[in-house]
N, C-alpha and C positions, 0 to 999 in steps of 0.2 A: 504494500500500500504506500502511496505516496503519500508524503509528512508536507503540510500546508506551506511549511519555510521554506521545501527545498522549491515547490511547485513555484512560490513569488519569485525567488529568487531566478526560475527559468524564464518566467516574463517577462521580470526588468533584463533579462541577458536579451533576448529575442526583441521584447522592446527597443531597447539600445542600438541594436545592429541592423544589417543590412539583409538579415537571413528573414525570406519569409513565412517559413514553416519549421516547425522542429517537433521530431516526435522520438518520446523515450520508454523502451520497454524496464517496467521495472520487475521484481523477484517472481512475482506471482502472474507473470501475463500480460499483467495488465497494462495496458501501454499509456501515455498522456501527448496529446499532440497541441502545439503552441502552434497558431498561425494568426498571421496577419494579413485581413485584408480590408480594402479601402479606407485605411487609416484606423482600422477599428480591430485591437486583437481578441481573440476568441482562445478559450483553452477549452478543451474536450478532452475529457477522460472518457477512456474506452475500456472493455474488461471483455479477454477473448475468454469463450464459452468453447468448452468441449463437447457437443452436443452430437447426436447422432448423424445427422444432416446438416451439421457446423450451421447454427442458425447465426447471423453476428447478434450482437446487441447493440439496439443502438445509441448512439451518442451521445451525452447528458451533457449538455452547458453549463461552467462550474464559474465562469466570470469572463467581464466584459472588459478591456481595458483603452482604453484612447493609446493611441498610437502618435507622438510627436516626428512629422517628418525633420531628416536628414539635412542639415544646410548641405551644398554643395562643395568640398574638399580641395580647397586653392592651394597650388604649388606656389611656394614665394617665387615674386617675381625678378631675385636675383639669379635664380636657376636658367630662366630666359637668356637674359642679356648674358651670361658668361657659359660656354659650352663646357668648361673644364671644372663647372659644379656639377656634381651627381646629388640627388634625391634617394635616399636609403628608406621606402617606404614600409609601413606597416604589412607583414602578409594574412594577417587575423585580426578579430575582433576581440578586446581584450582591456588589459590593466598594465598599462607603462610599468616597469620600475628598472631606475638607471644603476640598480647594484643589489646583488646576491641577497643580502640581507640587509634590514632595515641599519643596523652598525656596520655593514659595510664601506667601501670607498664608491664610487661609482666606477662601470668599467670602462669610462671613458668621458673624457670631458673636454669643452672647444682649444683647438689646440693641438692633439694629441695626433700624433703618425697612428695613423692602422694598416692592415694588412685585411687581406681577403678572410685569413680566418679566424678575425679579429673580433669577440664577441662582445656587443655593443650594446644589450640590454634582455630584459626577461620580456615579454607576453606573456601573462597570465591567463588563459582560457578555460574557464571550466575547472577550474585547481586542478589546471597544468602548469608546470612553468615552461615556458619554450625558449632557449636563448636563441638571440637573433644573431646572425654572424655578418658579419659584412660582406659587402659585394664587390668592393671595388678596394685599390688601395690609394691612401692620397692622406690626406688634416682634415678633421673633425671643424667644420668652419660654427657649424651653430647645431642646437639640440634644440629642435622645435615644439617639444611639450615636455609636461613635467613628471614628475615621481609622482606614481598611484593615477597618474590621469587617466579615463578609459579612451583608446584610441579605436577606432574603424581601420575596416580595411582598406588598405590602400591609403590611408593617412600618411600624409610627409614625416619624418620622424626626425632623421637626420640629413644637414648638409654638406656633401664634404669636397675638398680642393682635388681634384685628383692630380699627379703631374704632365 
């Protein structure tokens, strides 16, 4: 059965993001699917039946939630004018954090040489942690959001000098 906290917690994630549907089976079968449409999300708890003739059951509406659209995701516009800045974008929907642990150092800060497999911050998804590795080598010119921010996918994150 699914526990009320873990269910909010998948709307605000599905809210937040760019995904329009999410569905999770949990211990017993029983699955929960998060979707959103026409700015208005829907959660439906399902519950598969073993039934002779697999009859489904159908769908009970557990709550309604407004859906706040997405501003549209601007690359600075010094990335334009100069060919020899790279854009190190978000590849997930998640939780910035610029270092291992909260008393950590950060793994990188404006300035600094990297290399290709240079790991330049966590994505948190889902309590995952995903380190991000660089793509390119060159200077860390700017760090476009902050520790704990939630980013989008495809979000700018980092700017960097390549040579």
């Amino acid at each position: 059965m699914f526990k009320i906290n873990d269910i909010k917690e998948l709307i605000r994630a599905v809210d937040r993001s760019s995904i329009g549907e999410l569905t999770v089976k949990g211990e017993n079968n029983e699955r929960l699917t998060i979707s959103k449409q026409n700015n208005v999300g829907q959660v439906v708890l399902m519950e598969e039946t073993q039934i002779k003739n697999e009859v489904p059951v159908a769908p009970v509406k557990v709550e309604t939630v407004p859906v706040q659209k997405q501003e549209e995701i601007q690359t600075p516009s010094t990335n334009a004018d100069d060919p020899s800045i790279h854009t190190i974008s978000s590849p997930m929907v998640g939780t910035f954090y610029a270092s291992p642990s909260p008393d950590s150092d950060a793994y990188v800060k404006v300035g600094d040489q990297i290399n290709v497999d240079t790991v330049l911050c966590i994505v948190e998804a889902m309590k995952l942690m995903n380190e991000l590795e660089a793509e390119v080598s060159g200077e860390i010119i700017d760090i476009l959001v902050e520790n704990g921010q939630f980013v989008e996918y495809g979000m700018p994150l980092f700017l960097v000098k390549t040579a």
